[in-house]
C-alpha positions in Angstrom: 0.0 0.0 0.0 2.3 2.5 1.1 5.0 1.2 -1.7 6.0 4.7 -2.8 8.1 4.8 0.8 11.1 2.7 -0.9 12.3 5.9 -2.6 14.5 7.6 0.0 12.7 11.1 -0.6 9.2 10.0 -0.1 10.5 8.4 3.2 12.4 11.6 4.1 8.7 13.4 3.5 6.9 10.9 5.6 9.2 11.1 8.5 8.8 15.0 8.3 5.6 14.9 7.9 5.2 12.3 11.2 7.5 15.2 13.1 4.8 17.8 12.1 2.0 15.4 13.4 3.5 14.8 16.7 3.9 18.8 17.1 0.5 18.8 16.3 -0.6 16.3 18.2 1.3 18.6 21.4 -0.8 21.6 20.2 -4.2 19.0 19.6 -4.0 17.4 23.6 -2.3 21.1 24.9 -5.5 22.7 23.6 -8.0 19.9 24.5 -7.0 19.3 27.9 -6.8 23.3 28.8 -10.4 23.7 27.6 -11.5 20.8 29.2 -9.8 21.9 32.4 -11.2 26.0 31.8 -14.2 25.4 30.5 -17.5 23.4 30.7 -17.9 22.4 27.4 -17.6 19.1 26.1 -14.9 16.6 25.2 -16.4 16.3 21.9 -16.3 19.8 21.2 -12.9 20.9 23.0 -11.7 17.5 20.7 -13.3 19.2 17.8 -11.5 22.8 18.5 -7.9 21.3 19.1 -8.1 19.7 16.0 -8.9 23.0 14.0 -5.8 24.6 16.0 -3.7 21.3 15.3 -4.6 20.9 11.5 -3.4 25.1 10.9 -0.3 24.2 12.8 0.0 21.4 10.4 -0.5 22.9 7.3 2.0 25.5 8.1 4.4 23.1 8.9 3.5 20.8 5.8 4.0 23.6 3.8 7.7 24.9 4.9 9.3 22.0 6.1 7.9 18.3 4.9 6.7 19.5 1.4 9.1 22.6 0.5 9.5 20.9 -3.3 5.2 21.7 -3.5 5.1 25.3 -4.9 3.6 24.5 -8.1 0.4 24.8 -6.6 -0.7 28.3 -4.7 -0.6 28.5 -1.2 -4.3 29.1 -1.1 -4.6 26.1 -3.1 -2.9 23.9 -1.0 -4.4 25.2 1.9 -8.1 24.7 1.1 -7.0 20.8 -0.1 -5.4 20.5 3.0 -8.4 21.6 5.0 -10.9 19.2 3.1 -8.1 16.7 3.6 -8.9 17.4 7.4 -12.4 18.0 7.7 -13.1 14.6 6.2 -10.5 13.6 8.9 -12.1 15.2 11.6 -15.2 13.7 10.7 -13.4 10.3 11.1 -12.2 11.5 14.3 -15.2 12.6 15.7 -16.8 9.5 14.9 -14.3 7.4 16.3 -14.0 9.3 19.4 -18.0 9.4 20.3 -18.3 5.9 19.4 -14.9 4.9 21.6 -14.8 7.2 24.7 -17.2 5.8 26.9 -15.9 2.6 27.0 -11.8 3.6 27.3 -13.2 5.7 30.2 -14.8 3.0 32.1 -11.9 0.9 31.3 -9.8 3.5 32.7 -11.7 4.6 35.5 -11.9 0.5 36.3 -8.0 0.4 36.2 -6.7 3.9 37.5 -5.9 3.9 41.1 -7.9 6.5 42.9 -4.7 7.7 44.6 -3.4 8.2 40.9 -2.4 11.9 40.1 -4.6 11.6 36.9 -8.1 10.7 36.8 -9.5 7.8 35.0 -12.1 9.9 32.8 -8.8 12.4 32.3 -6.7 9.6 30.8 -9.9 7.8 29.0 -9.9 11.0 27.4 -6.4 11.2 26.5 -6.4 7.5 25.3 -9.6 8.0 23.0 -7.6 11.0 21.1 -4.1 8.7 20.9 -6.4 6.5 19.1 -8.4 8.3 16.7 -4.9 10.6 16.0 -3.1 7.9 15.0 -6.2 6.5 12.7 -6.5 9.6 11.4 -2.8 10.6 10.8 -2.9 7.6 7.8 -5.6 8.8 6.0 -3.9 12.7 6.5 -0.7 11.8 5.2 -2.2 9.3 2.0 -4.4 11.9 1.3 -2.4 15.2 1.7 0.5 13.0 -0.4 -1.9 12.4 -3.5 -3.9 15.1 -3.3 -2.7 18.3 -1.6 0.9 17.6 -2.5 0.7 16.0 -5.7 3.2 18.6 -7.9 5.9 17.0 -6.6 8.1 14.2 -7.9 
């Protein structure tokens, strides 16, 4: 599937691009955990708003450092892709997490100590976004790679 990754570029693109998804994955669970710790609203939707800040983190990244050979295309171009790219991803995600969370946080809750310095819904959380981030991150990079970043060679 992923057979393109023998030629040394394309693996030098996937490992920068894996780099700029585990910055944004930092910015994704920085900004989800501080709403959920600041604010009322729900996992769903601080899930929802740390993926918007995550994916223009992304994209900004993408654009200077994992693709710099993609300028064929305008920025605005490649931008818009790259947020369809990501919208159909967060809709993956958000459908993954709603129908996951509730039972990774009883299995948490079940497993946590009570004495632990985290809370079982506060890691069930956690694990449901390692989860659909890393399910989500394939379909981001195969799609961004054939799609957004396709001038390339």
């Amino acid at each position: 599937m992923l057979d393109f990754l023998k030629n040394p570029k394309e693996r030098t693109r996937f490992m920068r691009f894996c780099v700029v998804g585990i910055l944004g994955a930092v910015v994704d669970f920085g900004v989800m955990n501080l709403l959920l710790f600041l604010t009322p609203m729900s996992s769903q939707l601080a899930s929802s708003i740390s993926f918007v800040a995550a994916v223009i983190s992304n994209f900004f990244w993408n654009h200077f450092w994992a693709y710099p050979d993609s300028r064929k295309k305008s920025v605005l171009q490649k931008l818009v892709q790259f947020f369809v790219v990501s919208l159909i991803g967060l809709g993956i995600r958000f459908l993954l997490f709603s129908t996951i969370e509730d039972p990774i946080i009883r299995l948490s809750e079940r497993l946590v100590p009570a004495d632990f310095f985290l809370s079982g819904l506060t890691i069930g959380h956690n694990v449901t976004l390692v989860i659909s981030i890393l399910i989500v991150l394939i379909w981001n990079f195969i799609a961004n790679r054939f799609w957004t970043y396709n001038d390339i060679e």
